[in-house]
N, C-alpha and C positions, 0 to 999 in steps of 0.2 A: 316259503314265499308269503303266507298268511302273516308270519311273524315281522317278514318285513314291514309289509303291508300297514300291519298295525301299528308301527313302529311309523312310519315317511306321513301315515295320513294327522298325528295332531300337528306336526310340522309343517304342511300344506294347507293346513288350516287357520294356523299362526300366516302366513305368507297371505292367503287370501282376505284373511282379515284385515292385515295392514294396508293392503293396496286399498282395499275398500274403503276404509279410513282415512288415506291420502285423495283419493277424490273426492270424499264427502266433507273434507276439512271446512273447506271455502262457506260450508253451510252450516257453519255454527252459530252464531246470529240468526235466532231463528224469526226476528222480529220483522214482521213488513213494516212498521212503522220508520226504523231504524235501517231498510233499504233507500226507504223515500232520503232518507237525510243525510248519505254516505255522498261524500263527495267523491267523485273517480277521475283518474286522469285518461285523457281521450285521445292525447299525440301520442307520438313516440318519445323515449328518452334518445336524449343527445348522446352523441359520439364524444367519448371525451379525450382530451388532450393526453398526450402520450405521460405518464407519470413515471418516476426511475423506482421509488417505494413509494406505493401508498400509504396511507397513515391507517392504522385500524386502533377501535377505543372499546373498552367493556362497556355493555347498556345499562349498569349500572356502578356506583363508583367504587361500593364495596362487595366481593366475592362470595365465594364456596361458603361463607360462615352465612350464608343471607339465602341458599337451597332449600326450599321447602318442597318442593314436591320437581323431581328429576324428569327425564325422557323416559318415557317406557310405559308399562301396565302399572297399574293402581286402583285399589278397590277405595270408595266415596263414602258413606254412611247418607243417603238424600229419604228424608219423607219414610226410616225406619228400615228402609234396604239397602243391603249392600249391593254396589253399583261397580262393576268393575269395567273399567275403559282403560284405551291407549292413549295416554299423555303426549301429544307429540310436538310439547314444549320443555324447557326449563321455566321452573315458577323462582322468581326472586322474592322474598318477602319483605314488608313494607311501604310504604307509601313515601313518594319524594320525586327529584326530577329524573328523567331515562336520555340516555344521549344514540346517539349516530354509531354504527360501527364503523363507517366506514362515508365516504362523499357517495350522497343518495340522491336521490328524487324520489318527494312524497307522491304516492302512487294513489293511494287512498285512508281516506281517515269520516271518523265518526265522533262524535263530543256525546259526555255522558249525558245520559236522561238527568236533567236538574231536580225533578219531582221526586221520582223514584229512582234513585243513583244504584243500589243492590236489587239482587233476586232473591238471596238466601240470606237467614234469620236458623242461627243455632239455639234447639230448643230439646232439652230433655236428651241430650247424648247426641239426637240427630239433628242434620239440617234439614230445615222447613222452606220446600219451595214456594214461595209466596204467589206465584200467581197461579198455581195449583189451590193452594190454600183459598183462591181469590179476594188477597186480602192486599192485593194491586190489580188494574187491569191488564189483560193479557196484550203483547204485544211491548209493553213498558221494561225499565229496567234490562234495557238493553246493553250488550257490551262494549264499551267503544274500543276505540284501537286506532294504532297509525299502522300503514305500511309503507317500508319502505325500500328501493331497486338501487342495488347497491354498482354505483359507474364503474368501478374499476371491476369490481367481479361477477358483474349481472346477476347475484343472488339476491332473493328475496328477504326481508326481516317484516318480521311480523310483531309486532309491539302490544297484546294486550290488556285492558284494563288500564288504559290510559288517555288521558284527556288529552287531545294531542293543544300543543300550543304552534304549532307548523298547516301551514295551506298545500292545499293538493297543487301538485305542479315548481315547488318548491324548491329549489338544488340547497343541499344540505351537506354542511360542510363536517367530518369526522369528528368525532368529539362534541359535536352541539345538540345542544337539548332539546328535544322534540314534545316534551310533553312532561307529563305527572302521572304513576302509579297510585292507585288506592281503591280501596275497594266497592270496586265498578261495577254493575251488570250480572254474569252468570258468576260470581265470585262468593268465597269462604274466609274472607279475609284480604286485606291489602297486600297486593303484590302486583308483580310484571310480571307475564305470562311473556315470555319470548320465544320464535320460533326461528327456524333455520331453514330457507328452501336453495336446493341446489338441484339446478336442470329438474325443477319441479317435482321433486321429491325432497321430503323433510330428512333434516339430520339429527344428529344429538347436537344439541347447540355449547353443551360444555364440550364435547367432542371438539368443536370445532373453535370454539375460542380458546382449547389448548395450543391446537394448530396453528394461532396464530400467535403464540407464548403471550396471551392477557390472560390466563390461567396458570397456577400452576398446578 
């Protein structure tokens, strides 16, 4: 029984972790500054017209060769330590324009800090958190982001490190571009942090833009 035991408890611990991680997600923007300036949508989305196929579109235009960091665990090198967290995105790398998956309404969005656009600064193998370092003020070099509530599948996307170029309240049509990737806020480099929510819980987002064959 002890063998079991030993055995079911790091896997319950994996489980408990993640749930933990799925509620605490929404709190990663740890900036009150960047609360005050988040715009939020405050109705409901609309009921949409009956569609025979929706259209679905990659959030970015080129693929799997543009993967830098997947869904899952991954250890950081931050400030000399290794930092290991649950990734509960796909990171695209580069900077450039990010489109629609799918006919949306912008739900919420943030525009980057123009003074201080990053947080991290690679220095000697590691990265250097800058407003630890306080060589920014705290509060600053926030993350921006769009989200957005997809009409034909009520799932969430979550966009970021991106400057959105779309207003909250916004119906957004599959395929159109919502903003600009590049190295924004809690970032190591230019890229699109994208996320995947279904019935409010996160998915693997390549998982799921297999499923809709915009991967192969």
């Amino acid at each position: 029984m002890n063998k079991i035991l030993n055995l079911l408890l790091p896997i319950l611990r994996l489980i408990l972790n993640h749930e933990k991680l799925q509620k605490q997600s929404n709190n990663w923007n740890d900036s009150p500054i960047a609360s005050k300036k988040t715009e939020t949508l405050r109705s409901e989305i609309p009921i949409p017209e009956t569609v025979e196929k929706p259209l679905f579109f990659h959030p970015v235009r080129i693929v799997s060769e543009r993967v830098t960091s997947p869904y899952g665990y991954r250890t950081l090198n931050i400030d000399g330590k290794a930092v290991r967290q649950f990734h509960i995105g796909t990171d695209f790398g580069g900077s450039g324009p990010v489109y629609a998956v799918e006919d949306c309404i912008v739900t919420k969005a943030l525009s980057a800090d123009k003074k201080y656009p990053v947080r991290f600064a690679k220095r000697d193998q590691t990265w250097v958190d800058l407003i630890k370092s306080k060589e920014i003020p705290a509060g600053r070099a926030w993350t921006p982001y769009v989200i957005l509530k997809g009409i034909h599948t009520g799932n969430e996307y979550k966009y970021k490190h991106v400057d959105p170029s779309v207003e909250v309240g916004a119906e957004i049509k599959a395929g159109s571009e919502i903003g600009r990737s590049g190295n924004f806020g809690y970032s190591m480099g230019a890229h699109l942090h994208f996320e995947v929510w279904v019935n409010s819980k996160t998915v693997d987002p390549l998982k799921y833009l297999k499923s809709l064959e915009l991967v192969k």
